[in-house]
N, CA, C, O and CB atoms as a CASP TS submission, in Angstrom:
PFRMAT TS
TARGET T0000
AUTHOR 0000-0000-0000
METHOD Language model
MODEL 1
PARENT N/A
ATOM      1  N   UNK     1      33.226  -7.680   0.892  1.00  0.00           N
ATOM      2  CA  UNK     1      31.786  -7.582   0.896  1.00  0.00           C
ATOM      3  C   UNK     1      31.227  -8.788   1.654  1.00  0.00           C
ATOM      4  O   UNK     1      31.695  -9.889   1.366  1.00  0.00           O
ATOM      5  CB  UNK     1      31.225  -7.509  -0.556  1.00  0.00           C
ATOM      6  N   UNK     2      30.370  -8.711   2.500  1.00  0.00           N
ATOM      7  CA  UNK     2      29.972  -9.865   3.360  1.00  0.00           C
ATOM      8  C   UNK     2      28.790 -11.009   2.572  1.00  0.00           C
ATOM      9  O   UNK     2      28.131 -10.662   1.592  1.00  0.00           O
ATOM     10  CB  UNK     2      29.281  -9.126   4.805  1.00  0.00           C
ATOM     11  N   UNK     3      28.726 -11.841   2.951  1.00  0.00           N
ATOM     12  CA  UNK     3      28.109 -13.085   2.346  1.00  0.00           C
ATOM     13  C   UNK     3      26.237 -12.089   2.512  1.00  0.00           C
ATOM     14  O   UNK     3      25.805 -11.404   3.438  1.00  0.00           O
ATOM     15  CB  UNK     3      28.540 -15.049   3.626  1.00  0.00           C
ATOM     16  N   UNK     4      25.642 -12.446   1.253  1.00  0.00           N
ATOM     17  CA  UNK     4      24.268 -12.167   1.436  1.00  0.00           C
ATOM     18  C   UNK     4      23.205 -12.438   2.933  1.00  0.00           C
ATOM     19  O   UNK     4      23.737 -13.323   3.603  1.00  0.00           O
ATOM     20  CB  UNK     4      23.791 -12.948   0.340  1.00  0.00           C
ATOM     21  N   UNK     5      22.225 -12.057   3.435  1.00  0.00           N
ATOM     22  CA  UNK     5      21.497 -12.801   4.904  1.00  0.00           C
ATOM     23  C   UNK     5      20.906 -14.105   4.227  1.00  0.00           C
ATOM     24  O   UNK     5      21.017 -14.538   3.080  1.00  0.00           O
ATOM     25  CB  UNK     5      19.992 -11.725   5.808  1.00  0.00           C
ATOM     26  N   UNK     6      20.530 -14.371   4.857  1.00  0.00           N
ATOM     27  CA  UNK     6      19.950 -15.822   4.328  1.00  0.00           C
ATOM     28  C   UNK     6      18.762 -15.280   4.180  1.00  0.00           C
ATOM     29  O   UNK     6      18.349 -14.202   4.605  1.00  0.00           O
ATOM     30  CB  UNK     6      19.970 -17.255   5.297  1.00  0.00           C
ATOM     31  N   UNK     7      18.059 -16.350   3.347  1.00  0.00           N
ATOM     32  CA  UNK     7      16.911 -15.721   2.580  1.00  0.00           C
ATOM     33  C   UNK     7      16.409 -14.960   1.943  1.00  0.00           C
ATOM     34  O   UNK     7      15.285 -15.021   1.444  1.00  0.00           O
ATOM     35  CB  UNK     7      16.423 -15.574   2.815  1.00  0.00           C
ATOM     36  N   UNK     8      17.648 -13.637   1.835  1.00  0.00           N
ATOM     37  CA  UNK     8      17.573 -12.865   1.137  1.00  0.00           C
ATOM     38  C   UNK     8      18.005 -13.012  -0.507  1.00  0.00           C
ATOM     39  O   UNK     8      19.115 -13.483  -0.757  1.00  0.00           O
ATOM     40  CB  UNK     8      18.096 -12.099   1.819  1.00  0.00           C
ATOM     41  N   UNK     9      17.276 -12.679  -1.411  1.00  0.00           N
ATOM     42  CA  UNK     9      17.075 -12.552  -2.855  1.00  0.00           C
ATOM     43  C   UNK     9      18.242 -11.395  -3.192  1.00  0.00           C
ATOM     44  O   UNK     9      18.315 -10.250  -2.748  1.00  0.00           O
ATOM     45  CB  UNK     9      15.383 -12.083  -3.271  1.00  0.00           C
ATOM     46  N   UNK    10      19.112 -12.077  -4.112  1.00  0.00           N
ATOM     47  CA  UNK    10      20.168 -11.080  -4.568  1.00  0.00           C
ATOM     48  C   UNK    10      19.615 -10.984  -6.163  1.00  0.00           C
ATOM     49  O   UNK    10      19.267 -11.970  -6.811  1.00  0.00           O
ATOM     50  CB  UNK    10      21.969 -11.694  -4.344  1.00  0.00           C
ATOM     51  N   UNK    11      19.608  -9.866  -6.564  1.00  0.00           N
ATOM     52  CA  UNK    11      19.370  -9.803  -8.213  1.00  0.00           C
ATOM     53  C   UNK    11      20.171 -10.406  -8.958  1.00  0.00           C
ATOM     54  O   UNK    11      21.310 -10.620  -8.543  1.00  0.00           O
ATOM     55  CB  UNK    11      19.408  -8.569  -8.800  1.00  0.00           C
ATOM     56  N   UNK    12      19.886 -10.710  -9.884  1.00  0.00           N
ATOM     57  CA  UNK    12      20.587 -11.595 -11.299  1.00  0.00           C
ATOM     58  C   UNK    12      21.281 -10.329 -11.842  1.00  0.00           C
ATOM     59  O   UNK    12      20.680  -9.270 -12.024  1.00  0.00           O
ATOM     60  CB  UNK    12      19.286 -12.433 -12.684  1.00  0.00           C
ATOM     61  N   UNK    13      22.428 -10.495 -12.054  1.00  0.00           N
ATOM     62  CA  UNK    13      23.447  -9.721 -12.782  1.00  0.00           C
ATOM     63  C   UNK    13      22.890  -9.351 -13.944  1.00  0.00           C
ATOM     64  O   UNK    13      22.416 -10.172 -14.731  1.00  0.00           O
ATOM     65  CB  UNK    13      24.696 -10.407 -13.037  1.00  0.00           C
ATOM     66  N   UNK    14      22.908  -7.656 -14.211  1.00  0.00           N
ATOM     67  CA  UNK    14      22.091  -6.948 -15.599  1.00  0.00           C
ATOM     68  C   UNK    14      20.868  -6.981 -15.548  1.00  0.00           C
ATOM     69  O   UNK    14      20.246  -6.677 -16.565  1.00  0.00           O
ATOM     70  CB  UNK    14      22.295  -7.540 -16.935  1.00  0.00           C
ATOM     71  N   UNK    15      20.257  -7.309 -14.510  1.00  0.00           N
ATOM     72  CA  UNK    15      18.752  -7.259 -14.081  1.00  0.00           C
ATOM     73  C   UNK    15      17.962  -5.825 -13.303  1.00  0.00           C
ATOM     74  O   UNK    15      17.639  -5.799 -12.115  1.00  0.00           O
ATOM     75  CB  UNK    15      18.659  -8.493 -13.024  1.00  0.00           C
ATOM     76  N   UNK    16      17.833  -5.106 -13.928  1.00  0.00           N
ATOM     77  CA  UNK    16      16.912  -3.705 -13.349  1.00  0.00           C
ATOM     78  C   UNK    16      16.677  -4.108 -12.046  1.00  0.00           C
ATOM     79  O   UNK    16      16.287  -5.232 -11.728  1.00  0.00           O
ATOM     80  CB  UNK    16      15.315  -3.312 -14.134  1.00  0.00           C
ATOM     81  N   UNK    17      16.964  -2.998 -11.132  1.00  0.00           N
ATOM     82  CA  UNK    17      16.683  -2.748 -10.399  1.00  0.00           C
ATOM     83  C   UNK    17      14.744  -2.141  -9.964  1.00  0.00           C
ATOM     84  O   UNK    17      14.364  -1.053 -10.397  1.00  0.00           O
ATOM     85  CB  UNK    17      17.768  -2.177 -10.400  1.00  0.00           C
ATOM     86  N   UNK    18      14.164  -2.690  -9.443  1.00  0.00           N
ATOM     87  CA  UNK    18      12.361  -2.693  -9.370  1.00  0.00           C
ATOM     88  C   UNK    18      12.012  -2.642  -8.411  1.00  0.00           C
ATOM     89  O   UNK    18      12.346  -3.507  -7.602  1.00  0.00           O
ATOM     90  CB  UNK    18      11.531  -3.716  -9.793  1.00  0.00           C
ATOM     91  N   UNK    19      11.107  -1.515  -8.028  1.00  0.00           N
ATOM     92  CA  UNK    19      10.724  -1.254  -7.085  1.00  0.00           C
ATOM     93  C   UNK    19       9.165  -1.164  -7.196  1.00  0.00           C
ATOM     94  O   UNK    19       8.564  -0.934  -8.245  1.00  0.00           O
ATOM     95  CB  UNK    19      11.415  -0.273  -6.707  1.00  0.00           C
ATOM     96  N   UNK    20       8.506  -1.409  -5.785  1.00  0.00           N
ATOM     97  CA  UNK    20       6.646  -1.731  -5.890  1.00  0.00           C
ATOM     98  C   UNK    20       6.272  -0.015  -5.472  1.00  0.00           C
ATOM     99  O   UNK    20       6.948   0.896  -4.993  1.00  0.00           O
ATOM    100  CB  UNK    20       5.764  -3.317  -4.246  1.00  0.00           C
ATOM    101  N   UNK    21       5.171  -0.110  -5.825  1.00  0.00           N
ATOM    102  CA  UNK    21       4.669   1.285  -6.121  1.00  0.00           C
ATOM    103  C   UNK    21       4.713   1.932  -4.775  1.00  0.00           C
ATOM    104  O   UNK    21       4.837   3.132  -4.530  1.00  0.00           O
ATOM    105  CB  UNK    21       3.155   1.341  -6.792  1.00  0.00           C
ATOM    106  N   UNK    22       4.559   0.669  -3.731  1.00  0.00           N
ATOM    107  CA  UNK    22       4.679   1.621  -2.070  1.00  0.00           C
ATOM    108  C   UNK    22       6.361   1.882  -2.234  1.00  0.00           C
ATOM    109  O   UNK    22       6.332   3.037  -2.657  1.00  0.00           O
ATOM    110  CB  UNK    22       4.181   0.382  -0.123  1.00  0.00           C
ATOM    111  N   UNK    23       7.781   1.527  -2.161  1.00  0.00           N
ATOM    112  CA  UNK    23       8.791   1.750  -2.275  1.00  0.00           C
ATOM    113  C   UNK    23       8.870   3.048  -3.112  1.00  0.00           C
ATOM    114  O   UNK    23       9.553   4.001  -2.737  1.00  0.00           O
ATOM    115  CB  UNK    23       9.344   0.688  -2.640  1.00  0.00           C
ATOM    116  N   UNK    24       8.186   3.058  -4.203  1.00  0.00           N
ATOM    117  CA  UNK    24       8.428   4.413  -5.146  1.00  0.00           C
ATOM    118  C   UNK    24       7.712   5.473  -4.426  1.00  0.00           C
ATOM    119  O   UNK    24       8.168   6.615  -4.463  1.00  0.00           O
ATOM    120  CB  UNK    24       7.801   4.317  -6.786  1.00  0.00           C
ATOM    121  N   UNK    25       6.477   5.174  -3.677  1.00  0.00           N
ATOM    122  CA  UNK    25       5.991   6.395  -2.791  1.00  0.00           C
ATOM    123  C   UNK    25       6.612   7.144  -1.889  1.00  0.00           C
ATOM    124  O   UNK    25       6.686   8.370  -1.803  1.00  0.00           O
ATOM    125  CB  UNK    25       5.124   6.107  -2.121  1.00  0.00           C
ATOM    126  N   UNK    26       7.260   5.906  -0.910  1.00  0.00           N
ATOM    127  CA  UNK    26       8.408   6.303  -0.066  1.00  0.00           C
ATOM    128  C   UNK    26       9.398   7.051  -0.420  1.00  0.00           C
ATOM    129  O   UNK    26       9.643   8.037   0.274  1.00  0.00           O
ATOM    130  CB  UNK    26       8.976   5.401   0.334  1.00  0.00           C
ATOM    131  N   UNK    27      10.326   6.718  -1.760  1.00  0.00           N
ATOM    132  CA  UNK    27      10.955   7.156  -1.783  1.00  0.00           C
ATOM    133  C   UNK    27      11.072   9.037  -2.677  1.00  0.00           C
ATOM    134  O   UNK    27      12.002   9.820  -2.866  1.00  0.00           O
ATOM    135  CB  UNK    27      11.451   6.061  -1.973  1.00  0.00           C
ATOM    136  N   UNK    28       9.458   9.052  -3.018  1.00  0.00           N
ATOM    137  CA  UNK    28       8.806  10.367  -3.937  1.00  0.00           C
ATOM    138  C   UNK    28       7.976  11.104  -2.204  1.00  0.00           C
ATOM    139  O   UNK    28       7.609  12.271  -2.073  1.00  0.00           O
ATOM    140  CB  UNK    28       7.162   9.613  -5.753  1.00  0.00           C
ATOM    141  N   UNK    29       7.912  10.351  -1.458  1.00  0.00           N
ATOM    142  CA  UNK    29       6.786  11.361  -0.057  1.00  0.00           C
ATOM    143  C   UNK    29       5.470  11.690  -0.358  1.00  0.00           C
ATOM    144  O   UNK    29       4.817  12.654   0.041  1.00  0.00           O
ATOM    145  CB  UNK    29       7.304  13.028   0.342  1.00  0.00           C
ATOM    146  N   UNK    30       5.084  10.597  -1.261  1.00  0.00           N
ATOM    147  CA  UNK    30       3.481  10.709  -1.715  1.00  0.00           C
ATOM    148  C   UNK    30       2.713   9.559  -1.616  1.00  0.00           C
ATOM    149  O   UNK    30       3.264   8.462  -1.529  1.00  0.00           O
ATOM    150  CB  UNK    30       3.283  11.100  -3.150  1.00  0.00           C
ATOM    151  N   UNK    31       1.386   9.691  -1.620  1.00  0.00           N
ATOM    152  CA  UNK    31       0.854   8.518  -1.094  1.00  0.00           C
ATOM    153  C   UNK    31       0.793   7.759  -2.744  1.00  0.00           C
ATOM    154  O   UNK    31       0.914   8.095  -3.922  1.00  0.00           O
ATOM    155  CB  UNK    31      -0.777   8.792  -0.097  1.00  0.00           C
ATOM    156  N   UNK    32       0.516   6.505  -1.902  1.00  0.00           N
ATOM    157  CA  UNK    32       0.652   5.095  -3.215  1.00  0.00           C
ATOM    158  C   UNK    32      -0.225   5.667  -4.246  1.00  0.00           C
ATOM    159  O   UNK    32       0.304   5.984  -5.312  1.00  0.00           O
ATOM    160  CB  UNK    32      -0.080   3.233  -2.728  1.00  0.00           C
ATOM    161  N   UNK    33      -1.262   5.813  -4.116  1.00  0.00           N
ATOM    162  CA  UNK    33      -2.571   6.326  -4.873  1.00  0.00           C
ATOM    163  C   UNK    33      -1.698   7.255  -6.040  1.00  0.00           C
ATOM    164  O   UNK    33      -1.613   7.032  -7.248  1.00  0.00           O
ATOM    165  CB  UNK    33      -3.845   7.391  -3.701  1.00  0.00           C
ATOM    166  N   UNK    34      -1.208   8.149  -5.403  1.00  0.00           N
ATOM    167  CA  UNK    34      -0.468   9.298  -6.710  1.00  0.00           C
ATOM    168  C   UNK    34       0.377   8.220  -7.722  1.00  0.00           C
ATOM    169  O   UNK    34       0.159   8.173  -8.933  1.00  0.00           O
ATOM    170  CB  UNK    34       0.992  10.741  -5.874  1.00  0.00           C
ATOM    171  N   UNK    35       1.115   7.590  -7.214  1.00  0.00           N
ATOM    172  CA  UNK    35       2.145   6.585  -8.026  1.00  0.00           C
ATOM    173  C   UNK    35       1.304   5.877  -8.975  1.00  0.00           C
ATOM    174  O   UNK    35       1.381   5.946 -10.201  1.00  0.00           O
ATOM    175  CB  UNK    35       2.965   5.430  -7.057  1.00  0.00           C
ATOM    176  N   UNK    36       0.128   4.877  -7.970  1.00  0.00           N
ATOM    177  CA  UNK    36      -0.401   4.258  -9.278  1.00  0.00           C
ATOM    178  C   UNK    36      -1.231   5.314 -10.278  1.00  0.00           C
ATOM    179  O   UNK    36      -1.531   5.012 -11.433  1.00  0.00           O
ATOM    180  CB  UNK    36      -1.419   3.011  -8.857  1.00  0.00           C
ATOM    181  N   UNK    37      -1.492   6.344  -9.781  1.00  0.00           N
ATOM    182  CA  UNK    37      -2.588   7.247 -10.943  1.00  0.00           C
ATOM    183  C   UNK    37      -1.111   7.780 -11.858  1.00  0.00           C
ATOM    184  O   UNK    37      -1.481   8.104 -12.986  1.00  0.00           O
ATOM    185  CB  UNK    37      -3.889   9.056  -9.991  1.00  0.00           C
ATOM    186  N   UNK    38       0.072   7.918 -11.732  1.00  0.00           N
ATOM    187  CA  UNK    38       0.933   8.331 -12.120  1.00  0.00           C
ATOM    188  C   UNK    38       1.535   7.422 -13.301  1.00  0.00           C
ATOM    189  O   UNK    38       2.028   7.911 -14.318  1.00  0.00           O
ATOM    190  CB  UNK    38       1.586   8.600 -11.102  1.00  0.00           C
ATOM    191  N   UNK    39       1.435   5.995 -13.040  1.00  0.00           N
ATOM    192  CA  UNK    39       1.313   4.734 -13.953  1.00  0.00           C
ATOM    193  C   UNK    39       0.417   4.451 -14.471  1.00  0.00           C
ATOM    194  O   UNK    39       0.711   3.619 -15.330  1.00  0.00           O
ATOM    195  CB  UNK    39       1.498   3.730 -13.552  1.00  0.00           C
ATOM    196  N   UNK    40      -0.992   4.749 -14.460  1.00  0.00           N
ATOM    197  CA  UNK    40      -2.195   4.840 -15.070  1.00  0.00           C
ATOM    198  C   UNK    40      -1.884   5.912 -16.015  1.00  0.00           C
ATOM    199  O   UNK    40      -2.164   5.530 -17.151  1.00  0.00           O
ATOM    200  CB  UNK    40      -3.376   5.085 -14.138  1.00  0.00           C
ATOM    201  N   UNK    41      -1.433   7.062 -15.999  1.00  0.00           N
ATOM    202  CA  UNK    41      -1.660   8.094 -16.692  1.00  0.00           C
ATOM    203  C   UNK    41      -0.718   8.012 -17.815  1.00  0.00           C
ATOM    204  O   UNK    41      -0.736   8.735 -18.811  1.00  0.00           O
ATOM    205  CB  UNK    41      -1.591   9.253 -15.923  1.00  0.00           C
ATOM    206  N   UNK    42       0.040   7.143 -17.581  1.00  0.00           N
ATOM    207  CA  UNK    42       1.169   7.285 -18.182  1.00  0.00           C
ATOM    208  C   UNK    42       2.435   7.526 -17.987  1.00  0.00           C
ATOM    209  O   UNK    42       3.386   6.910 -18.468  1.00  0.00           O
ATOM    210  CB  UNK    42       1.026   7.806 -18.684  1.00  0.00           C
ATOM    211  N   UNK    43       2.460   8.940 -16.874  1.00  0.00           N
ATOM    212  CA  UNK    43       3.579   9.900 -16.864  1.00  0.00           C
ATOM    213  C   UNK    43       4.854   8.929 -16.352  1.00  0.00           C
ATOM    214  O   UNK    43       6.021   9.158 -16.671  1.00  0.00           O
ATOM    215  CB  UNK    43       3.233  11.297 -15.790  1.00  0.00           C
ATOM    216  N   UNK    44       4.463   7.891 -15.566  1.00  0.00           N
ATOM    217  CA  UNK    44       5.623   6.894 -15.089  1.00  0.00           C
ATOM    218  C   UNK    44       5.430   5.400 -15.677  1.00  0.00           C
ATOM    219  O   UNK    44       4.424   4.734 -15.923  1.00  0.00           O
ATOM    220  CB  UNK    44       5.628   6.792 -13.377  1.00  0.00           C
ATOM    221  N   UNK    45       6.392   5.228 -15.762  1.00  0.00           N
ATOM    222  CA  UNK    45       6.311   3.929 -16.342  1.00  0.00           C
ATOM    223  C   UNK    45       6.248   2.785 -15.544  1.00  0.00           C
ATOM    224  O   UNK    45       7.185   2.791 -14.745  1.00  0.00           O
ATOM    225  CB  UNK    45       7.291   3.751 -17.109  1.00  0.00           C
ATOM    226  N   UNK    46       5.543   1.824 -15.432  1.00  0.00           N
ATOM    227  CA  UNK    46       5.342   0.516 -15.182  1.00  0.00           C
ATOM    228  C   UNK    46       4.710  -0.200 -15.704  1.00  0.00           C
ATOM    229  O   UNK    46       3.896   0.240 -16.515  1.00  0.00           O
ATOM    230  CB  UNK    46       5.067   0.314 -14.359  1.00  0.00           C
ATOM    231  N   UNK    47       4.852  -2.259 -15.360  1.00  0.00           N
ATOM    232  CA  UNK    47       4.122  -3.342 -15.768  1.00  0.00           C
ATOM    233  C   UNK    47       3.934  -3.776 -14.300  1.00  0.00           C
ATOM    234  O   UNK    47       4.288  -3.508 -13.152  1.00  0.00           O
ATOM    235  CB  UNK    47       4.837  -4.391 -16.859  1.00  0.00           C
ATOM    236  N   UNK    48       3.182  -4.590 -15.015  1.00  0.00           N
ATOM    237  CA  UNK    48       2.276  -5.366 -14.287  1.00  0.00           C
ATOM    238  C   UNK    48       2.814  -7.046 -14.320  1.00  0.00           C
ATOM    239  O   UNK    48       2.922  -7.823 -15.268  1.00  0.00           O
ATOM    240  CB  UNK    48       0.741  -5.109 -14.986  1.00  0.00           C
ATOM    241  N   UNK    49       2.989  -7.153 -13.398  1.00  0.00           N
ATOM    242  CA  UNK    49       3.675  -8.727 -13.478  1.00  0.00           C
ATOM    243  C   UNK    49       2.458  -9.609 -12.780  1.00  0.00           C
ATOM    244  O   UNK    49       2.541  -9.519 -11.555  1.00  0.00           O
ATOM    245  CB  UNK    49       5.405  -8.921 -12.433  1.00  0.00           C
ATOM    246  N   UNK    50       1.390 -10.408 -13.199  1.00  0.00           N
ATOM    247  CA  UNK    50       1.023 -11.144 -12.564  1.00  0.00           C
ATOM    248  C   UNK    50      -0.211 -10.084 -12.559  1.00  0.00           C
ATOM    249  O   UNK    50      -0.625  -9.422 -13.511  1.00  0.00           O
ATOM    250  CB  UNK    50       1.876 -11.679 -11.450  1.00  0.00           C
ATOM    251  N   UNK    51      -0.831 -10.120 -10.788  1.00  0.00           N
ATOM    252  CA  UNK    51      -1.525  -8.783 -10.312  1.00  0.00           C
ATOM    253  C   UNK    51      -0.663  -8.107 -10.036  1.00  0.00           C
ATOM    254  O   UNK    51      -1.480  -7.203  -9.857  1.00  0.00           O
ATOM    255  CB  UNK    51      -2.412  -8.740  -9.246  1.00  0.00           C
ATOM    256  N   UNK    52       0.872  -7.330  -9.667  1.00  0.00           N
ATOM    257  CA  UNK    52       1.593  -6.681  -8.979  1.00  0.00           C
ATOM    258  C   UNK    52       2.172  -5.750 -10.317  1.00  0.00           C
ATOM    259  O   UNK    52       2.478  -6.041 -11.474  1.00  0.00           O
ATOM    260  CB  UNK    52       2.570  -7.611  -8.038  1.00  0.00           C
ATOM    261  N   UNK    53       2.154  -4.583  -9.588  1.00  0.00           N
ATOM    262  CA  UNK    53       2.277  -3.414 -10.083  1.00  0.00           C
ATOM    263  C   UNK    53       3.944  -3.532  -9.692  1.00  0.00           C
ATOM    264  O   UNK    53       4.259  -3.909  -8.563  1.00  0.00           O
ATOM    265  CB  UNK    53       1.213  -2.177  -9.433  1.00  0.00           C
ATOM    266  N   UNK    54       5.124  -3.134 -10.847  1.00  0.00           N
ATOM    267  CA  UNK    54       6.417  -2.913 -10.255  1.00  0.00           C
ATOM    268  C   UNK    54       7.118  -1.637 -11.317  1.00  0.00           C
ATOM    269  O   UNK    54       6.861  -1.596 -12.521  1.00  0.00           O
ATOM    270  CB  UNK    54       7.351  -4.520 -10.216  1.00  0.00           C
ATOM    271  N   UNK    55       7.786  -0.906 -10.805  1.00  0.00           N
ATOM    272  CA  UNK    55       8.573   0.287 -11.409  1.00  0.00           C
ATOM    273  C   UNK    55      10.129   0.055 -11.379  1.00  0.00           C
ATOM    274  O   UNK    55      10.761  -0.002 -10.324  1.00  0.00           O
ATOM    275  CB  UNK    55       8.240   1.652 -10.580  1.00  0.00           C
ATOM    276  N   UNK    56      10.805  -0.099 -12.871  1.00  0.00           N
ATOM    277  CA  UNK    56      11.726  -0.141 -12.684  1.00  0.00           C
ATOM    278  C   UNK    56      12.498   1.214 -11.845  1.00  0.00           C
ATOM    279  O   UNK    56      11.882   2.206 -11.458  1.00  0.00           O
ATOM    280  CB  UNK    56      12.001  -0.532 -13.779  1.00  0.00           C
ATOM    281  N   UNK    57      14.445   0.913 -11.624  1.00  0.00           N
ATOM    282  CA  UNK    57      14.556   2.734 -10.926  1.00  0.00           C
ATOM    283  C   UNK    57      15.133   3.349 -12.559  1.00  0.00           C
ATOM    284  O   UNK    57      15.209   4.567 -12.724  1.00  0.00           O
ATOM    285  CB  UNK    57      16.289   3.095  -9.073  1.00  0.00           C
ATOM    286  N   UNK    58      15.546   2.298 -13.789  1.00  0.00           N
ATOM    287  CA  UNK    58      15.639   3.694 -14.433  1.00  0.00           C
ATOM    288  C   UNK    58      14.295   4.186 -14.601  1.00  0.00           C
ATOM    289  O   UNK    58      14.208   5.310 -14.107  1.00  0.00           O
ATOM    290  CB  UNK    58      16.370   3.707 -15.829  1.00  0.00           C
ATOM    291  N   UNK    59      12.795   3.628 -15.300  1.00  0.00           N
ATOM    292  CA  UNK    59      11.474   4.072 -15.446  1.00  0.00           C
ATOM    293  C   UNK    59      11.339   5.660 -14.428  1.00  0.00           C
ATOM    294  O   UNK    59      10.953   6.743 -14.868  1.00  0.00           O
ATOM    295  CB  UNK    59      10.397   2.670 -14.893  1.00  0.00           C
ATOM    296  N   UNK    60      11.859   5.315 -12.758  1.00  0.00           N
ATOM    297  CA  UNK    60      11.704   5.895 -11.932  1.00  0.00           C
ATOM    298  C   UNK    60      12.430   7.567 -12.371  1.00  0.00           C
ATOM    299  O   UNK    60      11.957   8.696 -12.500  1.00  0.00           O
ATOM    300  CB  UNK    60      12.176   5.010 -10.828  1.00  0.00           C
ATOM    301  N   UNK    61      13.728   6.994 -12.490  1.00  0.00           N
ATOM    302  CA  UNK    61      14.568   8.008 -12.996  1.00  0.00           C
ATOM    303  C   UNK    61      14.634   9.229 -14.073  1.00  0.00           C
ATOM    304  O   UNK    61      15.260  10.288 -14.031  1.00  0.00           O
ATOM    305  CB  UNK    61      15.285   7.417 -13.260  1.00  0.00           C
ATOM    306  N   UNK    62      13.794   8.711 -15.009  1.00  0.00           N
ATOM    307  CA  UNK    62      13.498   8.848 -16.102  1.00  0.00           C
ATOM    308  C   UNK    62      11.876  10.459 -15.795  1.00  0.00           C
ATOM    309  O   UNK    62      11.700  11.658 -16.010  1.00  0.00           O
ATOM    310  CB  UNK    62      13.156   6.969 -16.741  1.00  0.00           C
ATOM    311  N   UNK    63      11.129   9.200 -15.168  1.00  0.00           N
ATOM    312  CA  UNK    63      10.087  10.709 -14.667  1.00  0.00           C
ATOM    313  C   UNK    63      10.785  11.530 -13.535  1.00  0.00           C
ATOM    314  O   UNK    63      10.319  12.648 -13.314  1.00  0.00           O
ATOM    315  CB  UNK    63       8.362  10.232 -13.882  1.00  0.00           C
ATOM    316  N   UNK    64      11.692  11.165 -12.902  1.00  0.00           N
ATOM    317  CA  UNK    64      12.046  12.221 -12.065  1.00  0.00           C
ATOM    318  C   UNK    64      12.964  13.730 -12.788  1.00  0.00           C
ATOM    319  O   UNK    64      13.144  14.879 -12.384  1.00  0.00           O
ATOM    320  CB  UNK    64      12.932  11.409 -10.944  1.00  0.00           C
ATOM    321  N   UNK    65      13.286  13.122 -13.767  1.00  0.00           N
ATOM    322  CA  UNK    65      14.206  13.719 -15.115  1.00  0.00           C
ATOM    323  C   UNK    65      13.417  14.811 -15.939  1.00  0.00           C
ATOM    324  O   UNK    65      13.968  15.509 -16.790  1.00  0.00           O
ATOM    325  CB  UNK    65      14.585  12.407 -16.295  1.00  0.00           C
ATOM    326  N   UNK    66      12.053  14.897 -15.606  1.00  0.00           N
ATOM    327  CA  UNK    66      10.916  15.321 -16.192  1.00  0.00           C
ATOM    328  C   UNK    66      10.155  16.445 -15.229  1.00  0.00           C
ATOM    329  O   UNK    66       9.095  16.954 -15.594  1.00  0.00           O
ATOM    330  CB  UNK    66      10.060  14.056 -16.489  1.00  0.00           C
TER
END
């Protein structure tokens, strides 16, 4: 496995994998707006760290399961 790029942020071992609500759009083909009304509503799960909205991928997984 090759050495990390520099500057790049490797996750802490047992640490969820989190993705920002544009990444979860991308990877659902909907605009951001649906994601956050989708975390507003409930149906997906996220916190709020700070001001920043983040979705874990099980949270992700979990509504896609649904």
């Amino acid at each position: 496995m090759p050495p990390p790029l520099p500057g790049a942020a490797s996750p802490a071992a047992g640490a969820p994998e989190v993705f920002t609500p544009e990444q979860v759009a991308e990877r659902l083909g909907v605009a951001v707006s649906d994601v956050v009304a989708a975390v507003e509503s409930g149906e997906l799960k996220g916190r709020k760290i700070g001001s920043q909205l983040r979705i874990t991928k099980a949270a992700l997984d979990d509504f896609l399961a649904h």
